[in-house]
C-alpha positions as CSV (number, residue, x, y, z in Angstrom):
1,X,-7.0,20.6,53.0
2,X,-10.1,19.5,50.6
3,X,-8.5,22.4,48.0
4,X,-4.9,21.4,48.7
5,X,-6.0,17.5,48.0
6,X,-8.2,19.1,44.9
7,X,-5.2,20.7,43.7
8,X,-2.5,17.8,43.8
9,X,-5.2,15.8,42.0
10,X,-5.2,17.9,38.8
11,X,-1.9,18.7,38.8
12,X,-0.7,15.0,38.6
13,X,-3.9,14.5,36.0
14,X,-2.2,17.4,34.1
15,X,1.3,16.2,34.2
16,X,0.1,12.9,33.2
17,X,-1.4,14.1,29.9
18,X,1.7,16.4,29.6
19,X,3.9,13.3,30.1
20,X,1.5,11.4,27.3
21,X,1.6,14.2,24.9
22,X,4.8,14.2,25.3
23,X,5.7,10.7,24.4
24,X,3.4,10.9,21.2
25,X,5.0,13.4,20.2
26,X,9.0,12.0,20.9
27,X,7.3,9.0,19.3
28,X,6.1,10.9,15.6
29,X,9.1,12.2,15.5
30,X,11.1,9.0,15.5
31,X,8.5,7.2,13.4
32,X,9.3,10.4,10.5
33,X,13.2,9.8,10.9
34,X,12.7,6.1,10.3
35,X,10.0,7.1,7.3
36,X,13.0,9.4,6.0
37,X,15.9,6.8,7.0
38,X,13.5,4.1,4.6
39,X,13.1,6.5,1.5
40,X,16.6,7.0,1.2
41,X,17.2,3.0,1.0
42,X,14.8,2.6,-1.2
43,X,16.6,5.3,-3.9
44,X,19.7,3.2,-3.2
45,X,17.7,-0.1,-4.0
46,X,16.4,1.5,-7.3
47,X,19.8,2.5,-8.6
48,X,21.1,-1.6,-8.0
49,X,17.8,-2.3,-10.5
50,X,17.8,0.5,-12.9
51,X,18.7,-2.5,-15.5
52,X,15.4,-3.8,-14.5
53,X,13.5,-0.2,-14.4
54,X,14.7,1.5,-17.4
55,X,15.0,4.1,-15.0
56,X,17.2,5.8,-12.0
57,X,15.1,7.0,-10.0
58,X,11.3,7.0,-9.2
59,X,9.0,10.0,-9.4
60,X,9.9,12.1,-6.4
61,X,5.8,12.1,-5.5
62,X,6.2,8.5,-4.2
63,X,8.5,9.0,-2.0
64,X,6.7,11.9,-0.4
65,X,3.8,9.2,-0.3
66,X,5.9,6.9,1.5
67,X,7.4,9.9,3.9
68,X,3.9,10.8,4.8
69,X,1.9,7.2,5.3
70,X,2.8,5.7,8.8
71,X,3.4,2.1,7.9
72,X,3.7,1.3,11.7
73,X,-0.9,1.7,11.3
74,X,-0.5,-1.0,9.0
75,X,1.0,-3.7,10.5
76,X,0.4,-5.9,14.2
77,X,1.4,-4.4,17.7
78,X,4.7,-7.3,17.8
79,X,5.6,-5.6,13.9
80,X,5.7,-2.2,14.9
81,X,9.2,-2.0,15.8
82,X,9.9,-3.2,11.9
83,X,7.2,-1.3,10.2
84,X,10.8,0.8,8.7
85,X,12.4,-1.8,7.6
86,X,12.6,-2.6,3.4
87,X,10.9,-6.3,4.2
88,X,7.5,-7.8,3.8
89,X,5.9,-8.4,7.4
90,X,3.0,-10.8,8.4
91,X,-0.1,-9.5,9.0
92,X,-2.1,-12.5,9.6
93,X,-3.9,-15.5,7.6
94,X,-1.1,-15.7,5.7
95,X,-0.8,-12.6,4.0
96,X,1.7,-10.0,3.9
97,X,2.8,-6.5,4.0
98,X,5.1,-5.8,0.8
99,X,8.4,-4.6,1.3
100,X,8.4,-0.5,1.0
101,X,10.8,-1.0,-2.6
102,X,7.9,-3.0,-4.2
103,X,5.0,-0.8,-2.8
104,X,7.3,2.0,-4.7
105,X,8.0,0.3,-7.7
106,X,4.8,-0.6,-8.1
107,X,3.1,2.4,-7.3
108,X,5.5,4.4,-9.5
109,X,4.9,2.4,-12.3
110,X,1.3,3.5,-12.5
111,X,2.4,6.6,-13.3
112,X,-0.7,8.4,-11.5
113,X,-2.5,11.8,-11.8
114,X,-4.0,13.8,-9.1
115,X,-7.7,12.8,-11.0
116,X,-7.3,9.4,-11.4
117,X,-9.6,6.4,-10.4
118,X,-7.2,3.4,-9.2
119,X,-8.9,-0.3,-8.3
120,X,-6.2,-2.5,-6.1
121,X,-6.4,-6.2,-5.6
122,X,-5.8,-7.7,-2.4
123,X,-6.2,-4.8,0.3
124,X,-3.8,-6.3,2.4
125,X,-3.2,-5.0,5.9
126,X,-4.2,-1.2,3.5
127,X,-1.1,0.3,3.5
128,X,-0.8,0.0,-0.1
129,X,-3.8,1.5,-0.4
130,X,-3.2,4.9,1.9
131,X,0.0,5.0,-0.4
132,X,-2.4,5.6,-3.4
133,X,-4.7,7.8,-1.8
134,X,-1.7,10.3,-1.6
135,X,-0.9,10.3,-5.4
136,X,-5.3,9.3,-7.0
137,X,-8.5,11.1,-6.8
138,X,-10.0,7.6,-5.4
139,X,-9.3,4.2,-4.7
140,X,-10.9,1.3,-4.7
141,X,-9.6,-2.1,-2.9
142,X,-10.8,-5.4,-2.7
143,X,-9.9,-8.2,-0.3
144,X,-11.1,-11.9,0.0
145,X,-10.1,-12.7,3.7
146,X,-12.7,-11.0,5.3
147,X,-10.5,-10.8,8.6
148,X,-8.0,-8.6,6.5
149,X,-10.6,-6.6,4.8
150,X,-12.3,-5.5,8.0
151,X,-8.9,-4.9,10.3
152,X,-8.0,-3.1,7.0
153,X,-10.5,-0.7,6.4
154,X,-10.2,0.5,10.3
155,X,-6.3,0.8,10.0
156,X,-7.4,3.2,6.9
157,X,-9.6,4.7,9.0
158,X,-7.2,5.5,12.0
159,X,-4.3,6.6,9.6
160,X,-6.7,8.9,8.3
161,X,-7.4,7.2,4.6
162,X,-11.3,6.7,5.5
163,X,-11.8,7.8,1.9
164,X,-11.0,4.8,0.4
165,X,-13.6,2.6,-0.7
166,X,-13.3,-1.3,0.3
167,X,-15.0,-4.4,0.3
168,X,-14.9,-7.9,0.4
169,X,-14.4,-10.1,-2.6
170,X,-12.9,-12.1,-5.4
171,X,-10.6,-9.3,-7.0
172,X,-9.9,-11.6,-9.8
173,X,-13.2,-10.4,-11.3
174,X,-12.7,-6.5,-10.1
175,X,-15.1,-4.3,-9.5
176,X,-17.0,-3.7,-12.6
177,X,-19.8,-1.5,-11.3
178,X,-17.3,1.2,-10.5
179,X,-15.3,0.3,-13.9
180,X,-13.8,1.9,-16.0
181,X,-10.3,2.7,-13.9
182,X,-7.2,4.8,-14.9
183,X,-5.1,2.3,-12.9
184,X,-5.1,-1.2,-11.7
185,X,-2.5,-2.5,-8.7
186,X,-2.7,-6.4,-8.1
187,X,-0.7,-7.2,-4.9
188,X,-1.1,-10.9,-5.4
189,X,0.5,-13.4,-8.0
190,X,-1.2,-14.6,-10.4
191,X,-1.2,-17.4,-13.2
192,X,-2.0,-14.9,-16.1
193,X,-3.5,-11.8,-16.1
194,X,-7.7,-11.9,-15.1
195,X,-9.3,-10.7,-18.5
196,X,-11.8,-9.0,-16.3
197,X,-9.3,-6.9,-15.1
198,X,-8.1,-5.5,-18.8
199,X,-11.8,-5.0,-19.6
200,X,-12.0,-2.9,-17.0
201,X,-8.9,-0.8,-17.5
202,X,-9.5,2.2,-19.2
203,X,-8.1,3.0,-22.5
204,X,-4.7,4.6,-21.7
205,X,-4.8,3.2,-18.4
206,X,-1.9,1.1,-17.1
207,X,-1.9,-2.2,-14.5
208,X,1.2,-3.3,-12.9
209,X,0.5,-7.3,-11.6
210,X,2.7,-10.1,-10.5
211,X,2.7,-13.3,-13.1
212,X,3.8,-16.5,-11.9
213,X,3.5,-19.6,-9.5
214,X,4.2,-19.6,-5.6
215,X,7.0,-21.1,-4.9
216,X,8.6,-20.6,-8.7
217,X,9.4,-18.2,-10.9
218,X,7.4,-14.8,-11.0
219,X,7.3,-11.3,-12.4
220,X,6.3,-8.1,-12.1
221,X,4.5,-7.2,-15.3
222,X,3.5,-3.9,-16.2
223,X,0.3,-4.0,-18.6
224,X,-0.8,-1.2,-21.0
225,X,-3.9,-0.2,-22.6
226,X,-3.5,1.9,-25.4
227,X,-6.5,4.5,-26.7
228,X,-7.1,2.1,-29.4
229,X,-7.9,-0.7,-27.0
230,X,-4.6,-2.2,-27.8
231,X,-2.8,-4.3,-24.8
232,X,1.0,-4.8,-24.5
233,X,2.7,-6.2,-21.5
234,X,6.1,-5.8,-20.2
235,X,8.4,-7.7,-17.5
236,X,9.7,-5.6,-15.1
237,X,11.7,-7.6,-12.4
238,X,11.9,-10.9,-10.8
239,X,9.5,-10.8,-7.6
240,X,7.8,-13.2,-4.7
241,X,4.3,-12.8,-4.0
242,X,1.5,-14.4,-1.7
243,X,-0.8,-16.3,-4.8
244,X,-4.0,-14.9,-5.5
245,X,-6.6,-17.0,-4.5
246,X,-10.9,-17.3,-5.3
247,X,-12.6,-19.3,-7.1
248,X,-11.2,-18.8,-10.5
């Protein structure tokens, strides 16, 4: 009776972790459809702006990025079922996840190279970050609320982006002991563009930032940094971003 008893035990144990497994895996699957359902309104979204992009399309290496980062790691528990949908999503402190379209635009307009060094302001929940990771050598991300930094570097860590360096801070001044970078991503707006940021933008490199006021007109601005030292800016599109905050 003892075996019999032994025996029904690990079978329900075994069908229980079966059953688990199981779900996870149903689960993935979904989570990828939705991942491939989101890429393909994205495209859709950057034909409606190509007057805005100059372009039709964005570098096909994004979107793998975005097909391959699980955005429901970077947002809350009551999020999840939205983490697929093109729309910024709280993630606490008043902060926000960007909408997938922007993370692209922005992350295409870097233009990035399997050996680059990229520096993003305002980590964020990090999902921005893991999107980088995919396309740069390293990245580097600063936060200032240290609630999001620390929940932020464990979603990294759990979506499997542990590589990324973070830390807390004023991003408005960078990070100018691991300066010079190839790129620069500021995911807050911002009244002009932080000086300390260009300086540490190396020559050739490019920075796409917001420019504005909350709650009035802003744009994404995509900043270049020619060999020569040379800066040029350029207005992309009209966007809508949380306001960069410090001490500056």
């Amino acid at each position: 009776m003892k075996r019999v008893k032994h025996l029904i035990f690990w079978l329900v144990v075994i069908g229980i972790i079966l059953l688990l497994f199981s779900t996870h895996v149903i689960a993935e699957d979904e989570y990828r459809q939705q991942r491939e359902a989101l890429v393909d309104i994205i495209k859709a979204d950057v034909m409606l702006t190509r007057d805005y992009l100059n372009q039709q399309a964005l570098d096909e290496k994004v979107f793998d990025a975005l097909r391959k980062v699980p955005r429901h790691e970077f947002v809350r528990d009551a999020e999840r079922p939205y983490a697929y949908e093109n729309r910024p999503l709280p993630i606490g402190y008043g902060q926000t996840i960007s909408q997938p379209y922007i993370v692209a635009v922005m992350t295409d307009l870097l233009k990035l190279k399997k050996t680059d060094r990229v520096l993003e302001i305002g980590t964020g929940s990090g999902y921005q970050a893991a999107i980088l990771a995919e396309l740069a050598a390293s990245v580097y991300s600063i936060e200032i609320v240290e609630q999001l930094g620390k929940q932020a570097a464990e979603n990294l860590k759990r979506a499997g982006y542990g590589a990324v360096n973070t830390r807390l801070g004023d991003g408005y001044y960078g990070w100018e002991t691991e300066a010079p970078f190839d790129a620069i991503v500021v995911t807050a707006v911002a009244s002009h563009i932080p000086p300390p940021l260009i300086k540490q933008l190396r020559p050739g490199g490019r920075m796409v930032i917001p420019v504005g006021a909350q709650f009035m007109t802003q744009y994404l601005v995509l900043v270049t940094k020619g060999v020569d030292g040379k800066v040029t800016t350029r207005q992309i599109l009209p966007v809508s971003f949380v306001p960069l905050t410090g001490k500056h």
